[in-house]
DRENFI-55401 format. One record per atom (N, C-alpha, C): x, y, z. Coordinates in steps of 0.001 Angstrom, whole numbers, plus 500000, padded with zeros to 6 digits. Last residue first. Layout:
XYZ...
END
This chain:
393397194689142871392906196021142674393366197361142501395741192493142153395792193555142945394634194307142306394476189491140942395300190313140746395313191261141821395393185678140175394516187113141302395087188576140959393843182964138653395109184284138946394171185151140025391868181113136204392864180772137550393231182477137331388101180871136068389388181236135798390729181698136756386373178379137606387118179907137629388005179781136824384934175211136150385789175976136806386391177309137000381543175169135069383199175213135137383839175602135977379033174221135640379646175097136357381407174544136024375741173627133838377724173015133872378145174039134471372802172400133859373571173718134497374727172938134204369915171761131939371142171654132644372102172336132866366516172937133738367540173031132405369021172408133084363982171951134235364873171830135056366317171999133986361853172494132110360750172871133625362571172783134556363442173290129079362677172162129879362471172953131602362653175094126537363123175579127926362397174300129020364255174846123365363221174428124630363701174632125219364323178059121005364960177049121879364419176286122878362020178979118435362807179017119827363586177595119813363756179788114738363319178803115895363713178675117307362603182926113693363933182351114555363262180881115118361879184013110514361205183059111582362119182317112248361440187291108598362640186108108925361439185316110815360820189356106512360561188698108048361023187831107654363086191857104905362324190087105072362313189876105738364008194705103534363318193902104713362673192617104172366128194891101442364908195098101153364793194049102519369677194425101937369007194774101070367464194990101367371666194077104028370453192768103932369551193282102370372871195791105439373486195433103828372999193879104000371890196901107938371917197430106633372374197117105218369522195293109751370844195331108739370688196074107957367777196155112896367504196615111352369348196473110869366449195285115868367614194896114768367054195259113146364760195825118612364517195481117070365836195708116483362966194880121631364318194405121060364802194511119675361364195515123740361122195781122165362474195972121835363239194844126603361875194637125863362234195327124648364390193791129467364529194184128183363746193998127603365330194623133499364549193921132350365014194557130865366897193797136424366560194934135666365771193836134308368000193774139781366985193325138782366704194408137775370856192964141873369615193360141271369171193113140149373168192842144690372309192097143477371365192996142927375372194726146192374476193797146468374151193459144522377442196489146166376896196827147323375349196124147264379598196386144114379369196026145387379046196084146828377599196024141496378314196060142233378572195854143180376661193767138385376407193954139993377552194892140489375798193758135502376997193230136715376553194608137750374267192495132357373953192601133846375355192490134879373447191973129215374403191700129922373917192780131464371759190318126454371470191208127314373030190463128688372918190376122624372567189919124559372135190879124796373969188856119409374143190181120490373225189421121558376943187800117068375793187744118136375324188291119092378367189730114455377935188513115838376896188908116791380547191221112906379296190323112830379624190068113994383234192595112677382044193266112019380492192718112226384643192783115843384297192698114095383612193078113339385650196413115841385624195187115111385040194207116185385752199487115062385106198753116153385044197637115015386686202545113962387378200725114418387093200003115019385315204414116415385796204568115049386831202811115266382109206113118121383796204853118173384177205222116783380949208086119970380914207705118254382197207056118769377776208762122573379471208369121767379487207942120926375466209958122428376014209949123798377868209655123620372168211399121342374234211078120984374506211227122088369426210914122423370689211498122543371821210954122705367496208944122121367380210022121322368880210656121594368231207395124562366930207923124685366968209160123873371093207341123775370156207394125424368918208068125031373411205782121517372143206950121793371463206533122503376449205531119548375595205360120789374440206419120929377986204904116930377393205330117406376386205077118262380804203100115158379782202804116203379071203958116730382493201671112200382314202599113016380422202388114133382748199835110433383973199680111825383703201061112691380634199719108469381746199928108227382902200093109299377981200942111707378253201306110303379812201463109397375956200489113739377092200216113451377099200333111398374349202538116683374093202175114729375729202030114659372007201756119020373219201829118648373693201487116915369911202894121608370579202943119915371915202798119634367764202216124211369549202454123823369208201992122124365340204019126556365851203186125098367446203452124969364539203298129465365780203424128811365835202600127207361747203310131689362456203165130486363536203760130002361812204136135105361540204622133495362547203467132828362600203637137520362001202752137087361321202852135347365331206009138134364712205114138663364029203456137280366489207942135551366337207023137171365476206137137013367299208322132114366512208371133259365774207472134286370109209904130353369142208453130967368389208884132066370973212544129831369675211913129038369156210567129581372866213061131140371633213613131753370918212852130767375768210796131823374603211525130699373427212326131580379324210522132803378082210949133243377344211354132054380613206842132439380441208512131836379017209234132145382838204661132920381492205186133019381158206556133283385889204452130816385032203984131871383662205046131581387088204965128255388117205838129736387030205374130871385555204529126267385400205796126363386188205976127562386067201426126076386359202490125263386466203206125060386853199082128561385859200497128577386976200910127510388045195774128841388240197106129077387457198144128247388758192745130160387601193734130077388172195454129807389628189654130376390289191029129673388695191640129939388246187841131107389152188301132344390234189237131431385691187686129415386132188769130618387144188843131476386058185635127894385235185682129430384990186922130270388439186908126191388467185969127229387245185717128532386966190367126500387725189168126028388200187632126603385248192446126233385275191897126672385800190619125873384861196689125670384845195188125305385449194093126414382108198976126310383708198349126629383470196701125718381198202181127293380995201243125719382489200372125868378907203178129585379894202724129175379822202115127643377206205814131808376727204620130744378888204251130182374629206809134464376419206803133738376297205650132826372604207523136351372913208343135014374319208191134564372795205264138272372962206602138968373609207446137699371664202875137059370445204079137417371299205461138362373781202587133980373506202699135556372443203589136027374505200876130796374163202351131675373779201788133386376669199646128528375814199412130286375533200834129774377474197840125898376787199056125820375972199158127147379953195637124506378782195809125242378642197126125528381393193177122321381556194185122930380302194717123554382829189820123313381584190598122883382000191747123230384231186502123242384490188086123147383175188929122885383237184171123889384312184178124485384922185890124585380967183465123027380421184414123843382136184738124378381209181706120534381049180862122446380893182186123132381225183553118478380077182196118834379820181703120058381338186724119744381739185513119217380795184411119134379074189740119254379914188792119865380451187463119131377861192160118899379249191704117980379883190562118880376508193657121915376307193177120156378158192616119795375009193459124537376149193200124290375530192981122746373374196265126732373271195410125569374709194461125426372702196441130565372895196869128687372642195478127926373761197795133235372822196590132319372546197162130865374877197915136761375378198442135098374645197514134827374351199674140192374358198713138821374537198362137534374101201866141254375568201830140655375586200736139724371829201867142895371471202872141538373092202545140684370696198345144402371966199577144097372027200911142799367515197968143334369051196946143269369748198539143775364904197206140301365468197135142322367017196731142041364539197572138018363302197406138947364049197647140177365245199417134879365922199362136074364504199124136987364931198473131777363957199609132925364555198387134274365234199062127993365522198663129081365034199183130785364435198716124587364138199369125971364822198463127297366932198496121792366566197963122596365484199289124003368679198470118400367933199261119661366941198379120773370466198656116529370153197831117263369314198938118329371311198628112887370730199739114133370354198683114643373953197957111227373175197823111330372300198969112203376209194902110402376340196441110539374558196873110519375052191921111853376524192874111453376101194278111000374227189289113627374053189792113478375414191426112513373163185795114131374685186615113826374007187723113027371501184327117020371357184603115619372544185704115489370553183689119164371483182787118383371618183249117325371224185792122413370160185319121217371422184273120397372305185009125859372257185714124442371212184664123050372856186713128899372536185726128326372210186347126767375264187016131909374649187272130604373483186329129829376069188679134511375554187658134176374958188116132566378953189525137222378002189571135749377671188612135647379126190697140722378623189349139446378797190056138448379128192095142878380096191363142159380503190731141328376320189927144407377354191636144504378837191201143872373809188292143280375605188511144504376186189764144094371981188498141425371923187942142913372799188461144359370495189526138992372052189282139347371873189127140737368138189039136289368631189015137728369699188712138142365951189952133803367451189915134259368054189903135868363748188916132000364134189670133208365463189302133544362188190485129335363093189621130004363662190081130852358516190788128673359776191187129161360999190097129913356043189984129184356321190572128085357637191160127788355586188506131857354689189883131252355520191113130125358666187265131314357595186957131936357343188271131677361730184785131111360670185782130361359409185723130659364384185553133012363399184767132876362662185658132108367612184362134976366950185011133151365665184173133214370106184740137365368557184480137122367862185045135460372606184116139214371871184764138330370710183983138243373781182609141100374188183854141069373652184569140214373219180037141291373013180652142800373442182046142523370595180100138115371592179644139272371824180242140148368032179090136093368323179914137440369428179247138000367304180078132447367426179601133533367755180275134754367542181232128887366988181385130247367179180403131108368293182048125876368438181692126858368270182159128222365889183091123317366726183297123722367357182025125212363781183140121195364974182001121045366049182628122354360218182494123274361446182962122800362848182607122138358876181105124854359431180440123919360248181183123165356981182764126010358331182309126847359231181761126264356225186133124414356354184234124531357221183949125317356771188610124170355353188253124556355253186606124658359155190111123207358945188430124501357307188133125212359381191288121397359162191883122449358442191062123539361898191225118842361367190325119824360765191499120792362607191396115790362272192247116303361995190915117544365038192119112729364628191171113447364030191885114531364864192089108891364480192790110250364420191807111168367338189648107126366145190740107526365693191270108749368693186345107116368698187919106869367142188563107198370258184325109223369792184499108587369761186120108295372095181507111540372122182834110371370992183142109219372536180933114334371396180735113248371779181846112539374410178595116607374339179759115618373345179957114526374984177158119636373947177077118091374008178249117476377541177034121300376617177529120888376367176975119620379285175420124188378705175810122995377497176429122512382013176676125667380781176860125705380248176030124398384486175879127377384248176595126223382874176225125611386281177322130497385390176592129385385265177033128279390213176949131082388746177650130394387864177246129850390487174574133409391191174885131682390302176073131912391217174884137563390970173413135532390940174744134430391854176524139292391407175044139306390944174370138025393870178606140899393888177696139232393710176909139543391245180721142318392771179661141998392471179095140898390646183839143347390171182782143082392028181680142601389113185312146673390234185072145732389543183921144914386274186606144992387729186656145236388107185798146654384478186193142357384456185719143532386203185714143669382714187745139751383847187859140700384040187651142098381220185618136860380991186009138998382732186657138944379023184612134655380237185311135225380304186213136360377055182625132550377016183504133620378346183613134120374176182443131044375377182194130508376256183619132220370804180863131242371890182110131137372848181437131211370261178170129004370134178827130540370866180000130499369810176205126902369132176639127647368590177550129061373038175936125901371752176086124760370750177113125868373872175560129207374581175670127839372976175376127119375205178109131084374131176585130892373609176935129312378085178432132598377476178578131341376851177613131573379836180732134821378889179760134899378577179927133648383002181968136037381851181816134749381132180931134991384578184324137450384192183501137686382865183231136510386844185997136527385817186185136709385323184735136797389993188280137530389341186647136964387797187059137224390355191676136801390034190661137856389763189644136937390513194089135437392001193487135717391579191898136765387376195057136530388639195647136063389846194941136405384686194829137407385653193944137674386960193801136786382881196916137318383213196863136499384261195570136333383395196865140872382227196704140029382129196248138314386082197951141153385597196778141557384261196278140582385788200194140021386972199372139349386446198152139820384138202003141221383730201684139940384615200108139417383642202791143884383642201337143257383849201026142545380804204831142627381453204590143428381762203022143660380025207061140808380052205592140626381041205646141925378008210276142626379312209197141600379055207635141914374605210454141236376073210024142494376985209508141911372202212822140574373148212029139979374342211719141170369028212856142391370385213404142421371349212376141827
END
């Protein structure tokens, strides 16, 4: 039985600071709504390695070595294991992200995704077109209670706002522990979405045009959970004639280093 989102504003952490964790090169990249919060120091600013190159790109994490980022903190979790990345959000209230290095621009992105445990109100998707420090990305959730979103994210997120008016009921995603393919074809500032074969939304002016894409995870509030990503493939369209292309992983030492910045300062009213 489809349930409303319930929460949604909270969950979605709408008009709220977000609390950020970044482990930087080697660890998820991570964002909490812990209320209240205060003005305790600057905005971080992350860095990233950027790899540019051209042609098909495909991962289905049969390696741990992967180029992506992984580690564990007290509010998230990214790990690659039986062929799949796992995504774990801990606290109720969270997002957590983590992302590839490579700049990506107009194109078909498609990804599987498969909801394991947690609240059916959970949101987990894609993020494509992001910045270098991850400071803006736009992103593509669905929820195991059949609702999906297309929002951007600015500043960390303490701008966040949904393109389609928030989370939108589909019959085409499906519960529980199935697979969820997502499509998404960017083409010239325009965006089309697809649940498992079915048009779900068309944008028009979606900028920029390049960057870096993820896997993104937020919790609502009614606890933590776990979801995964697999056969990850990227087709450009103005790469001309397919070329395998060879991403160098990233090391994943046995104790990665964690930097916990400071919150972003303000509070707002729900």
């Amino acid at each position: 039985m489809i349930r409303s989102f319930v929460g949604a504003r909270d969950a979605r952490c709408a008009h709220r600071p977000l609390r950020l964790f970044f482990i930087i090169m080697v660890a998820v990249v991570l964002t909490g709504c812990n209320f209240p919060l205060a003005p305790l120091g600057p905005e971080p600013h992350p860095t990233v390695i950027i790899i540019t190159a051209t042609g098909p790109y495909t991962d289905t994490f049969d390696t741990t070595q992967a180029a992506w980022l992984v580690g564990n903190t007290e509010g998230s979790e990214g790990t690659i294991a039986n062929s799949e990345y796992h995504l774990i959000v801990k606290k109720p209230n969270w997002m957590a992200w983590t992302q590839n290095s490579r700049v990506f621009g107009d194109g078909i992105y498609e990804v599987d995704t498969r909801f394991v445990t947690g609240p059916e109100s959970s949101a987990y998707g894609l993020i494509i077109l992001g910045s270098s420090d991850l400071s803006s990305f736009l992103y593509v959730v669905i929820t195991d209670d059949g609702r999906y979103d297309v929002g951007r994210c600015d500043s960390w997120c303490k701008k966040q706002e949904s393109l389609i008016g928030g989370l939108t009921l589909s019959y085409s995603i499906l519960p529980g522990e199935q697979k969820n393919h997502l499509r998404v074809e960017l083409a010239g500032g325009s965006m089309r979405l697809l649940i498992n074969g079915a048009p779900v939304s068309q944008l028009q002016g979606v900028t920029p045009s390049s960057g870096i894409v993820g896997f993104i995870g937020e919790s609502s509030q009614y606890g933590g959970f776990e979801t995964t990503f697999d056969n990850l493939a990227i087709i450009e369209t103005s790469t001309g004639a397919p070329t395998p292309v060879e991403v160098t992983p990233q090391p994943t030492p046995t104790n990665p280093p964690l930097i916990e910045p400071s919150p972003l300062s303000g509070t707002t009213t729900p």
